[in-house]
C-alpha positions in Angstrom: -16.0 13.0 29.6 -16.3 16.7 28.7 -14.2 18.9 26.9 -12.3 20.2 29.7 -11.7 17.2 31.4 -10.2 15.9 27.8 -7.2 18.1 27.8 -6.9 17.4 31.6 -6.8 13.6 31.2 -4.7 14.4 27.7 -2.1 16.7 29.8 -1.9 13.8 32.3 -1.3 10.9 30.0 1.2 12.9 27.5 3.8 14.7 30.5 5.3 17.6 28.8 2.0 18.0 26.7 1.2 21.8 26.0 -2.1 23.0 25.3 -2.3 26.5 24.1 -5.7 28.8 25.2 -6.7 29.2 21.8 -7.5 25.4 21.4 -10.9 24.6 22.2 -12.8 20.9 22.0 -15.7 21.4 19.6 -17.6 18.1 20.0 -17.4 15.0 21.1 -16.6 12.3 17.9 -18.9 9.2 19.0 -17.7 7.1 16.2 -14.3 7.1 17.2 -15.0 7.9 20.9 -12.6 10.9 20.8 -12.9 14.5 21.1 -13.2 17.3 17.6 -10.3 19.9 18.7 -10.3 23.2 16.9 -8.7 26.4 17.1 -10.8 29.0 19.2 -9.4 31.9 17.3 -7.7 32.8 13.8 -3.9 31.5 14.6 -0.6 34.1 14.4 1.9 32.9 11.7 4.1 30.0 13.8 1.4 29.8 16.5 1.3 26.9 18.0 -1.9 24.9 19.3 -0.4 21.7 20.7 2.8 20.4 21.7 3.6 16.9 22.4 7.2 15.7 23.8 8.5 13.6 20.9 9.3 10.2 23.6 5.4 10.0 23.4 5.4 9.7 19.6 5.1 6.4 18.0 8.5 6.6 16.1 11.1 4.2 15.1 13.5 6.0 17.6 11.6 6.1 20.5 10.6 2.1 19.1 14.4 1.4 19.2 14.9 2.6 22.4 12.9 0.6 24.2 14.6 -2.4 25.8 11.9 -4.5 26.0 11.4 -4.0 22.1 15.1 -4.1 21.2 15.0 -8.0 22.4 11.7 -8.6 20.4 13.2 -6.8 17.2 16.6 -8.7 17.3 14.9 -12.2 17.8 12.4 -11.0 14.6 15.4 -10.0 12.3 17.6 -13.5 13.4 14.2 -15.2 12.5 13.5 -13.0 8.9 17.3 -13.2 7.8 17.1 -17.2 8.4 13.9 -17.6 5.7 14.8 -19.6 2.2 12.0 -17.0 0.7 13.3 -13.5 -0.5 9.5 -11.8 -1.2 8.9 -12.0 2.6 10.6 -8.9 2.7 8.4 -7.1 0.2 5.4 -4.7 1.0 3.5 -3.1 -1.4 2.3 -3.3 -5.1 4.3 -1.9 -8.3 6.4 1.2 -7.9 5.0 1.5 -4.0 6.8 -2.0 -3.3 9.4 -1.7 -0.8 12.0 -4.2 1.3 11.2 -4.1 5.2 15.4 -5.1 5.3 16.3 -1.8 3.3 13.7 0.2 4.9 13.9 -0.7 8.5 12.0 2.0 10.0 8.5 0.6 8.3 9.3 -2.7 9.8 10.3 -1.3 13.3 7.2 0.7 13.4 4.8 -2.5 12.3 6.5 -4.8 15.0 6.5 -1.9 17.8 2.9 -1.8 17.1 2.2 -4.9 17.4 4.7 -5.6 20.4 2.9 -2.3 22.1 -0.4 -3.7 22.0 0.4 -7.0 23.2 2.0 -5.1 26.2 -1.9 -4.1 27.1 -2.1 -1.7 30.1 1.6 -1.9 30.7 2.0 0.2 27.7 2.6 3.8 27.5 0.5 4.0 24.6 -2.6 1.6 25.6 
């Protein structure tokens, strides 16, 4: 795919995608089979290259808005609130430990991720 046909294919997949002028693709990454974007000329203060609609972010919003999610994520917590062990809560070492219950928002995103790519080509994000 060249670099023009990129941001074609990228407008497509993201709607409401913008793509300013001044963003050019420099190369094509073949270890990661994605494109090297750069800027095609020194940027204006508050300039802005790209744009993306924030319902195609991965966020825990848009995660908790989706229905299909919302019954996977209830049946998950039911299921982790039932557990006779406490540390299944815990990620992380030392002073970077955390509880997925107090910090929902790490665990929404690790499930949506998971539930996203189980969805295959039915997902947005596939």
């Amino acid at each position: 795919m060249s670099g023009g046909a990129f941001v074609t294919e990228f407008k497509r997949q993201f709607e409401g995608a913008k793509v300013s002028d001044g963003l050019e693709v420099a190369s094509e990454d073949n270890s990661s089979g994605g494109f090297c974007l750069k800027a095609a000329s020194d940027l204006l203060p508050n300039e802005s290259l790209l744009s993306l609609p924030f319902e195609s972010l991965l966020h825990s919003a848009n995660a908790s808005n989706r229905s299909s999610f919302q019954r996977t994520f209830e049946e998950v917590m039911r299921l982790l609130r039932e557990t006779d062990d406490p540390g299944v809560f815990e990620i992380g070492r030392g002073n970077q430990q955390q509880n997925l219950l107090e910090d929902q928002d790490i665990l929404i995103l690790i499930l949506f991720l998971i539930h996203e790519r189980d969805q295959g080509e039915q997902s947005p994000w596939h």
